[in-house]
Legacy VTK file of the C-alpha trace (Angstrom):
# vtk DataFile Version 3.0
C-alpha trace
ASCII
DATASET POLYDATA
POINTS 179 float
117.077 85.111 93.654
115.397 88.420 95.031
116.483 90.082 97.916
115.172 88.736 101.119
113.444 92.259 101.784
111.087 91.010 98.510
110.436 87.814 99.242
106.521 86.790 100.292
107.764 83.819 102.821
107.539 86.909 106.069
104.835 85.047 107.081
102.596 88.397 107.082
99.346 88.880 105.254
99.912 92.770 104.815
103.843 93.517 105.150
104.605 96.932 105.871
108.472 98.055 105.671
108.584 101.115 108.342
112.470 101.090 108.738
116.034 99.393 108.053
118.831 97.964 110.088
121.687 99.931 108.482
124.690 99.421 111.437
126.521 98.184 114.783
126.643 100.203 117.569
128.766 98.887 120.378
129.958 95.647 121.279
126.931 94.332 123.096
124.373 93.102 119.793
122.797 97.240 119.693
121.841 98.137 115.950
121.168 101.191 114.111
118.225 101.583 111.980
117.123 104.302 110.092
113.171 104.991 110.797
110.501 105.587 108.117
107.890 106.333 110.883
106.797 109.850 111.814
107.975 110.803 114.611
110.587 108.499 113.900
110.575 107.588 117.777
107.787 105.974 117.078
108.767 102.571 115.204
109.096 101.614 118.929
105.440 101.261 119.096
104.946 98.788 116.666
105.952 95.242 118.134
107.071 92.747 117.695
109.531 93.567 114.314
109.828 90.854 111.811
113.417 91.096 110.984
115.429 88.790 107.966
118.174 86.901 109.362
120.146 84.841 106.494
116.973 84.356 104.676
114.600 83.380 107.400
112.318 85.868 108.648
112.561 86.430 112.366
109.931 88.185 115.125
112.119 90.262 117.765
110.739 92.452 120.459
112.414 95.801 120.935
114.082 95.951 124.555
115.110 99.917 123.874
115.725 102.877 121.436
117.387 106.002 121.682
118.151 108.409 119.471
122.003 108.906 117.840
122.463 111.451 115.728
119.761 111.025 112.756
119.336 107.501 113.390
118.294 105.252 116.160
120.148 102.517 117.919
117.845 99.698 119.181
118.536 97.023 121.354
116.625 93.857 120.028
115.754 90.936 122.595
118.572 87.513 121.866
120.881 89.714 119.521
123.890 90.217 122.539
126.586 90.765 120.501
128.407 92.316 117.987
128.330 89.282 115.557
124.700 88.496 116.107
124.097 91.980 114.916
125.821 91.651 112.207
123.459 89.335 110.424
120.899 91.992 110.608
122.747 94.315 108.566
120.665 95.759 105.687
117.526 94.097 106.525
114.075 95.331 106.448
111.595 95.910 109.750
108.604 94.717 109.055
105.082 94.183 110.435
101.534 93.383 109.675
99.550 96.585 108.381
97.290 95.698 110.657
99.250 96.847 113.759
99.169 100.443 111.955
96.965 102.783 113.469
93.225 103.248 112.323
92.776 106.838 110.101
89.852 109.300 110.174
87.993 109.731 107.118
89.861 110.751 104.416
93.275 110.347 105.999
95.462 107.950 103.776
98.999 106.097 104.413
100.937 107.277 101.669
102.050 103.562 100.130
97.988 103.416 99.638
98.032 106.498 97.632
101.274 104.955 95.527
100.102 103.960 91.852
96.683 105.588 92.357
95.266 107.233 88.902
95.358 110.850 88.544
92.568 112.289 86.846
91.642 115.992 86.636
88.221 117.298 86.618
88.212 117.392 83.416
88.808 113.779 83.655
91.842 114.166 81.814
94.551 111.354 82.848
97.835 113.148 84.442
99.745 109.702 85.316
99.688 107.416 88.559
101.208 108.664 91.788
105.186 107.548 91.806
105.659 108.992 95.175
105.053 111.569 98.273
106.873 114.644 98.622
107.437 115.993 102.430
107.636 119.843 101.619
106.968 121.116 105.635
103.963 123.528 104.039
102.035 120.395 102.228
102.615 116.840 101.126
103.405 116.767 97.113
101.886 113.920 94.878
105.286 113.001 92.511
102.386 111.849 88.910
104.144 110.309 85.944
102.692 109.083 83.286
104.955 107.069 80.551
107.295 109.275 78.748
106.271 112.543 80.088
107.778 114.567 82.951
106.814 114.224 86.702
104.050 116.576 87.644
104.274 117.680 91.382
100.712 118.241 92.859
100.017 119.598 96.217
98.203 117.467 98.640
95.799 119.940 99.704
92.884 118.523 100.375
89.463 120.236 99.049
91.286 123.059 97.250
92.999 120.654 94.959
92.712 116.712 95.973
88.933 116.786 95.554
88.304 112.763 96.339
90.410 110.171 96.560
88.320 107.083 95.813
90.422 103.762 96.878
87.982 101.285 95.791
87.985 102.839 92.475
92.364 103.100 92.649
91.831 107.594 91.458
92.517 110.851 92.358
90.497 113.814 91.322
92.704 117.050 90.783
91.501 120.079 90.264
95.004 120.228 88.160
95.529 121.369 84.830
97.506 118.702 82.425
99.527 121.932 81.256
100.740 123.662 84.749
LINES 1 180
179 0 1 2 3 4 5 6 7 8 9 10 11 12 13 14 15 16 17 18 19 20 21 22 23 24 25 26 27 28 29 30 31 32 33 34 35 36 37 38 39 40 41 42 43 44 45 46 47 48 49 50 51 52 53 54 55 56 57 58 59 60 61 62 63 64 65 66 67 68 69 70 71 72 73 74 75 76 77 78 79 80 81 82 83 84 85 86 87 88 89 90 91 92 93 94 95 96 97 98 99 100 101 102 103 104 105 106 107 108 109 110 111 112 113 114 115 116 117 118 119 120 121 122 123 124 125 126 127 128 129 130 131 132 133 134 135 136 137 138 139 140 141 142 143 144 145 146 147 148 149 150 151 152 153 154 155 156 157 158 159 160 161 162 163 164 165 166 167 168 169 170 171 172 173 174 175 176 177 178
């Protein structure tokens, strides 16, 4: 049986994983969870949190978060102890993509960008997109393509993403297949 993180019975029509419950803090039910969100502060915004508890998906409403060290702990309404915590160990948050924000033209969340086509101008095929790079100067495109190495592509938009067309599933590079 698949993990309960991969199973389609959320009760969701567009799940969206933006962190994990990965410990116990305290005595009194708090959790830590490590954030995917940027700032990661701000997985407090999206409510309520469809959490797994042994196999059943289950909505919560965040009560608090603060920061601890590089994760958060959260305080999760009806989970008051340690041993109701423990049951969320390991488990995916999850919402509906439609609670994420709305984007300006040609702004993309980067799971929409994952397994996109890479094509060059030349309209030479350089893989699908594996993955998103945070570098601090640009976001890096991670392209394979089967049996070749990765290609990392800067996510600069203009000078070398030139469209990303989602209906279509490609990227246009101005890339070479060689660099």
């Amino acid at each position: 049986m698949p993990p309960v993180s991969q199973r389609a019975d959320h009760g969701l029509a567009e799940p969206v994983v933006i962190g994990k419950i990965v410990g116990l803090f305290g005595v009194k039910g708090w959790v830590k969870i490590r954030s995917y969100t940027d700032p990661r502060e701000q997985i407090a915004d999206y409510r309520p949190w469809r959490v797994a508890i042994e196999g059943e998906w289950r909505s919560f409403e965040v009560e608090t978060v603060q920061p601890q060290g590089k994760s958060l702990v959260v305080r999760l309404a009806g989970i008051d102890d340690r041993d109701a915590a423990t049951r969320l160990l390991n488990s995916d948050i999850v919402i509906d993509r439609s609670q994420l924000p709305a984007l300006e033209e040609n702004e993309f969340y980067w799971r929409d960008l994952q397994g996109l086509q890479v094509l060059n101008l030349k309209g030479v095929e350089l893989g699908t997109v594996k993955s998103l790079l945070e570098t601090g100067a640009n976001d890096v495109l991670v392209v394979c393509k089967d049996g070749s190495p990765e290609i990392l592509i800067p996510y600069v938009l203009d000078r070398v993403i030139r469209a990303v067309d989602m209906e279509s599933r490609i990227i246009r590079v101005d890339w070479e297949a060689d660099f």
